[in-house]
Wavefront OBJ file of the C-alpha trace (Angstrom):
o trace
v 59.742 47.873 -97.074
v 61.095 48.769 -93.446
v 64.580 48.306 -92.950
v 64.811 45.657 -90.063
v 66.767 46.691 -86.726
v 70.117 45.351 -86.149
v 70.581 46.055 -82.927
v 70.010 43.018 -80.123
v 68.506 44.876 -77.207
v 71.029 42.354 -74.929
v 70.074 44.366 -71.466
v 66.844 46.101 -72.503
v 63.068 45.550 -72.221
v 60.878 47.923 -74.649
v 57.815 48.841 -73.597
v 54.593 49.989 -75.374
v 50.648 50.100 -74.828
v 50.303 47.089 -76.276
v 53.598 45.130 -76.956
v 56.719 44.166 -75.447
v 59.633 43.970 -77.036
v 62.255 41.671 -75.723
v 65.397 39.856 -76.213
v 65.116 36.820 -77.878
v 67.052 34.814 -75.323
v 65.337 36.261 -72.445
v 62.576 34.127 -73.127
v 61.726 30.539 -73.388
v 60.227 28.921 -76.392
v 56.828 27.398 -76.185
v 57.327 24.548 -78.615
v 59.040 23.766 -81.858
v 57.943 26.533 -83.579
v 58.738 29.247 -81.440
v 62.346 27.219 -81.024
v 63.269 27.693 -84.491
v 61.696 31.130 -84.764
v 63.757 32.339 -81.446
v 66.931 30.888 -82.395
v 68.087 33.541 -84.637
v 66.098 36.162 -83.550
v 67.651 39.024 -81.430
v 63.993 40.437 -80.529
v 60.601 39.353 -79.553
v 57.753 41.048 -80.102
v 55.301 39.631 -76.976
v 51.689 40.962 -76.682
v 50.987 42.385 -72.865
v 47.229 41.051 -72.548
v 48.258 37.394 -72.708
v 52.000 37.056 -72.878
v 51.865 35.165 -76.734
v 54.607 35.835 -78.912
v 53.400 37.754 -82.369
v 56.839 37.987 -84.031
v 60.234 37.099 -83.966
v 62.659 39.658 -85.756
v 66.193 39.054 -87.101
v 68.671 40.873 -88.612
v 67.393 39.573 -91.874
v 63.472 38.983 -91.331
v 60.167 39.243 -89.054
v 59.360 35.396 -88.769
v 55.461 36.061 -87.588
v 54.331 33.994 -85.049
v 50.437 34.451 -84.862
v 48.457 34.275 -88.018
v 47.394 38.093 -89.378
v 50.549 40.207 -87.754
v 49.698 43.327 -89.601
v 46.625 43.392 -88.283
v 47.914 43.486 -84.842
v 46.921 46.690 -82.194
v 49.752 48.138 -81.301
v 52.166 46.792 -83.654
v 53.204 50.060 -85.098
v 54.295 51.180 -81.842
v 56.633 48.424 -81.373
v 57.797 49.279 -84.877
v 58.559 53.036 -83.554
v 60.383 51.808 -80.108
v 62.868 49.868 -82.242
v 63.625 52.410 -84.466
v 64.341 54.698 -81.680
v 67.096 52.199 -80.111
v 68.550 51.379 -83.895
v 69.151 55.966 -83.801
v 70.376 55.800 -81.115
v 73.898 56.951 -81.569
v 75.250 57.541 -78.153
v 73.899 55.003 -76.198
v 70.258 53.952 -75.046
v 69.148 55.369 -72.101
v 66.201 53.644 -70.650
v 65.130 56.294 -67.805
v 64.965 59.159 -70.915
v 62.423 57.352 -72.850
v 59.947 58.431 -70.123
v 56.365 56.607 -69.885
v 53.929 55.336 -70.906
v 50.266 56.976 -71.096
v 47.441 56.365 -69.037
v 44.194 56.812 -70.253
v 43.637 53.395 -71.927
v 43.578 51.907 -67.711
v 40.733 54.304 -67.054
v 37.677 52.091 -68.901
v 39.574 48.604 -67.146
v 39.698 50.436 -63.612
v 35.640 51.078 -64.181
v 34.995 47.574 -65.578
v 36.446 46.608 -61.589
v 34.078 49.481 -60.395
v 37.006 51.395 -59.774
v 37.210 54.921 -60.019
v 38.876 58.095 -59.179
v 37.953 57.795 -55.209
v 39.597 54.830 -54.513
v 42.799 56.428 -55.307
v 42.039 59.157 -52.509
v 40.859 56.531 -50.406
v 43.754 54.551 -50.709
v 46.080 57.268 -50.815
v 48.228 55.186 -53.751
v 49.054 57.427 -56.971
v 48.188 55.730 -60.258
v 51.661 54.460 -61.855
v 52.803 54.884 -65.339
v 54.871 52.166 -67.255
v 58.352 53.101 -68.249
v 58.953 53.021 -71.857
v 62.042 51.041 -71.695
v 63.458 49.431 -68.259
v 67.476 47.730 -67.512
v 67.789 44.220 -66.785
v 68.730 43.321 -63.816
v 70.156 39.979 -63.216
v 67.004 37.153 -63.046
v 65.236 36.365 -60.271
v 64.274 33.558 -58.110
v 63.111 31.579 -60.583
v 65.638 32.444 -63.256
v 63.058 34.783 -65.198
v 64.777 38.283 -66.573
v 64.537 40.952 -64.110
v 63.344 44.303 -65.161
v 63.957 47.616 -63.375
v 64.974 50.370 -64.267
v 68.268 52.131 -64.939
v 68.516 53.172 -61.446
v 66.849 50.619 -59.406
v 68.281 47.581 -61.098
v 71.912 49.261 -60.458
v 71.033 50.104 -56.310
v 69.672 46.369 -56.376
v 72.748 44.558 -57.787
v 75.038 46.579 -55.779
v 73.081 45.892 -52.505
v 72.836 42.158 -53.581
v 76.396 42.102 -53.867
v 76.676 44.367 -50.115
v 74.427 41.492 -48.580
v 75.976 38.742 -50.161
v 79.228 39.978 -48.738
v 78.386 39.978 -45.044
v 76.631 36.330 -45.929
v 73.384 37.536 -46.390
v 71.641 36.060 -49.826
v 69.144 38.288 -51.125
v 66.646 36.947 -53.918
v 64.373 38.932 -56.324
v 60.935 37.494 -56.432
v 59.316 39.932 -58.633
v 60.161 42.983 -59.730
v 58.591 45.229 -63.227
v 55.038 44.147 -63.867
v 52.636 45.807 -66.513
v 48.970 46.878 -66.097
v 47.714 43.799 -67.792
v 50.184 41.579 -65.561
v 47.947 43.231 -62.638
v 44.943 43.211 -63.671
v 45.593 39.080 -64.566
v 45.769 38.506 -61.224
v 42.424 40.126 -60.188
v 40.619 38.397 -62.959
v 42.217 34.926 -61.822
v 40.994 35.917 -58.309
v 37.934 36.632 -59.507
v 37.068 33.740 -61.122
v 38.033 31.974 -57.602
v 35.026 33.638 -56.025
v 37.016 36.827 -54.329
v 35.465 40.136 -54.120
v 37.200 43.152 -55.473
v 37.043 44.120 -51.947
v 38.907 41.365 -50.756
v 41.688 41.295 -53.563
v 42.510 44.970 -52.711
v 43.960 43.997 -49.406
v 46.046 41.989 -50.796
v 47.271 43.449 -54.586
v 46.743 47.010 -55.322
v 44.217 48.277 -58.332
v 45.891 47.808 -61.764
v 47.567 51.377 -62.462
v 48.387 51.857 -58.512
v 51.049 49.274 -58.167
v 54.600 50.275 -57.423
v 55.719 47.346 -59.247
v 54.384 49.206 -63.028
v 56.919 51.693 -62.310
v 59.938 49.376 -62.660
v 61.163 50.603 -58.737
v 59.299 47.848 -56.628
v 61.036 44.457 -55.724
v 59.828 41.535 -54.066
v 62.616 39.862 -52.343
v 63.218 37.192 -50.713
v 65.993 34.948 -49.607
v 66.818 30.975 -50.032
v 64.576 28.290 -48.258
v 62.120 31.266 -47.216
v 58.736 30.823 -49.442
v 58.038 33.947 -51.001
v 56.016 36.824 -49.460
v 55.197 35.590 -46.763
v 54.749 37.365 -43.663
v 57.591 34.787 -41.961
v 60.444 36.958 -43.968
v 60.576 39.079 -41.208
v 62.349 36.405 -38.805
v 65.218 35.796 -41.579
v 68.718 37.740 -41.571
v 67.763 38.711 -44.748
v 64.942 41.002 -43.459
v 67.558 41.987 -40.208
v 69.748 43.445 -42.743
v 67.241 45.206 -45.613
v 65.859 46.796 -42.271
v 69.454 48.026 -41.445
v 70.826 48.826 -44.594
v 68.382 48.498 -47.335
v 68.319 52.667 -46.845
v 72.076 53.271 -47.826
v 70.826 51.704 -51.145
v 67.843 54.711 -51.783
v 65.048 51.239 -51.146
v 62.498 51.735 -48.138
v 60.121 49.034 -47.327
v 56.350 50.604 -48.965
v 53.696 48.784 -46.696
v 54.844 48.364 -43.026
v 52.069 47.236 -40.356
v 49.225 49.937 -39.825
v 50.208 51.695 -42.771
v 47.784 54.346 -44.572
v 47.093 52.076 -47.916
v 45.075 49.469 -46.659
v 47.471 46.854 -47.628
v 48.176 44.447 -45.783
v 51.861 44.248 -44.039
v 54.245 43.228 -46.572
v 58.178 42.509 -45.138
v 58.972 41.530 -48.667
v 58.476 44.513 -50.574
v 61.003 47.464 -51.566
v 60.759 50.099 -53.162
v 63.615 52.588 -54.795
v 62.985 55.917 -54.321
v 66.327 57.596 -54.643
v 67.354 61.007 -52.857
v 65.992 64.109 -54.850
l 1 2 3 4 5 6 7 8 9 10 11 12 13 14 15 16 17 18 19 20 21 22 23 24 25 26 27 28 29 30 31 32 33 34 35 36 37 38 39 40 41 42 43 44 45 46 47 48 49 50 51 52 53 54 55 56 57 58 59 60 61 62 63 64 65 66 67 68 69 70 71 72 73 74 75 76 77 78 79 80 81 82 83 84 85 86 87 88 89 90 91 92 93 94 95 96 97 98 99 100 101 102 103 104 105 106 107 108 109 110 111 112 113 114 115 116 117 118 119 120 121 122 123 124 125 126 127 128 129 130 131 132 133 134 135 136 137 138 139 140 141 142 143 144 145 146 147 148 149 150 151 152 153 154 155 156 157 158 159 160 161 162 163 164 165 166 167 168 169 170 171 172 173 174 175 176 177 178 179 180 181 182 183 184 185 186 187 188 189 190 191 192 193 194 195 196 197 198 199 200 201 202 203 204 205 206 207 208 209 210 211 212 213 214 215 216 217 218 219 220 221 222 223 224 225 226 227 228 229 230 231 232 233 234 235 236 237 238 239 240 241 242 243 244 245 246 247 248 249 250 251 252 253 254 255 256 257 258 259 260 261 262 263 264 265 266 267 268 269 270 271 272 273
């Protein structure tokens, strides 16, 4: 019998191939079930593809939440990842966990007709998950906020800069998985767009900056979000002045190499080497 973890992840998101593991009070039950289930649970096991809970797991007991949980893909994974944090004696560090691997994107790329070229054409490097990411305050819309270590610490602290000089700063988005991504080409899909047509607008699943955990999309009160109209707030006046002092550059300017179209509302971390 496994011994059950007794460690709440509190600020942590775990991240595997197949399964995310997070706090139990970072998410919101979908009905009575899941309400009693989440309520003494200090993890939840959440499958990527289609966001459903498969498990809630005290200090005392895995309460499954989908019929046949052993039989789940991926579920030994999630096992692993919360064994790691319950060794770890020194702290978790989310950044040294690394990422995750790659080759299970290749097969959905080529289901898109996607392949190798249209990352040279694009000039956008494919993007590996991180295996753990920092929370980072919640976003617009009071969700959890996943970055990680390092970008969700230069984003508070340049919240707090802005917020200072009377400048609110929102997140919109911030860590999205593969399956996330490639959710919102099948939705656009199914609305009639081309592939063609989607890639101005989102990037290929795997070539996101968002997978990384790095990329935010922010916003600021009373301003829908990403919109091109961000650009005439303060908010954008100041990220354009000072967003730099906090290691986050704005990714896809007018005209820029990608093919993406101009994007005011999205920043990326990339701190000094």
């Amino acid at each position: 019998m496994r011994r059950l973890p007794t460690r709440p992840l509190k600020t942590l998101l775990l991240n595997t191939a197949q399964i995310e593991l997070w706090p139990a009070d970072g998410l919101r039950a979908r009905g009575n079930a899941d309400a009693r289930a989440l309520a003494g649970a200090h993890t939840v096991l959440r499958r990527k593809q289609d966001g459903r809970y498969l498990a809630a797991v005290s200090a005392h007991a895995v309460h499954p939440l989908v019929p046949g949980l052993i039989r789940e893909p991926g579920l030994d994974d999630a096992w692993d990842a919360l064994d790691r944090l319950e060794g770890a004696t020194r702290g978790f560090d989310a950044d040294a966990q690394g990422t995750l691997p790659l080759h299970a994107l290749q097969e959905r790329l080529h289901a898109l007709g996607l392949d190798d070229r249209y990352g040279e054409r694009s000039g956008l490097a494919l993007v590996a998950e991180p295996a753990a990411l920092a929370f980072a305050g919640r976003d617009r819309y009071r969700r959890p906020l996943w970055l990680t270590t390092a970008a969700a610490r230069a984003w508070l602290t340049m919240q707090r800069a802005a917020y200072g000089e009377g400048i609110v700063l929102d997140a919109i988005s911030g860590y999205r998985s593969h399956d996330y991504q490639l959710g919102i080409f099948n939705r656009k899909l199914a609305r009639g767009q081309t592939v063609e047509e989607i890639l101005t607008v989102n990037a290929a699943p795997g070539y996101s900056e968002h997978h990384g955990g790095c990329a935010l999309d922010i916003g600021t009160p009373g301003e829908p979000p990403a919109e091109t109209s961000f650009e005439n707030t303060p908010a954008f006046a100041w990220l354009t002045r000072y967003a730099g002092d906090f290691g986050f550059a704005m990714s896809y300017p007018r005209d820029n190499p990608h093919g993406i179209v101009y994007e005011p509302w999205h920043w990326c971390h990339r701190p000094a080497a």
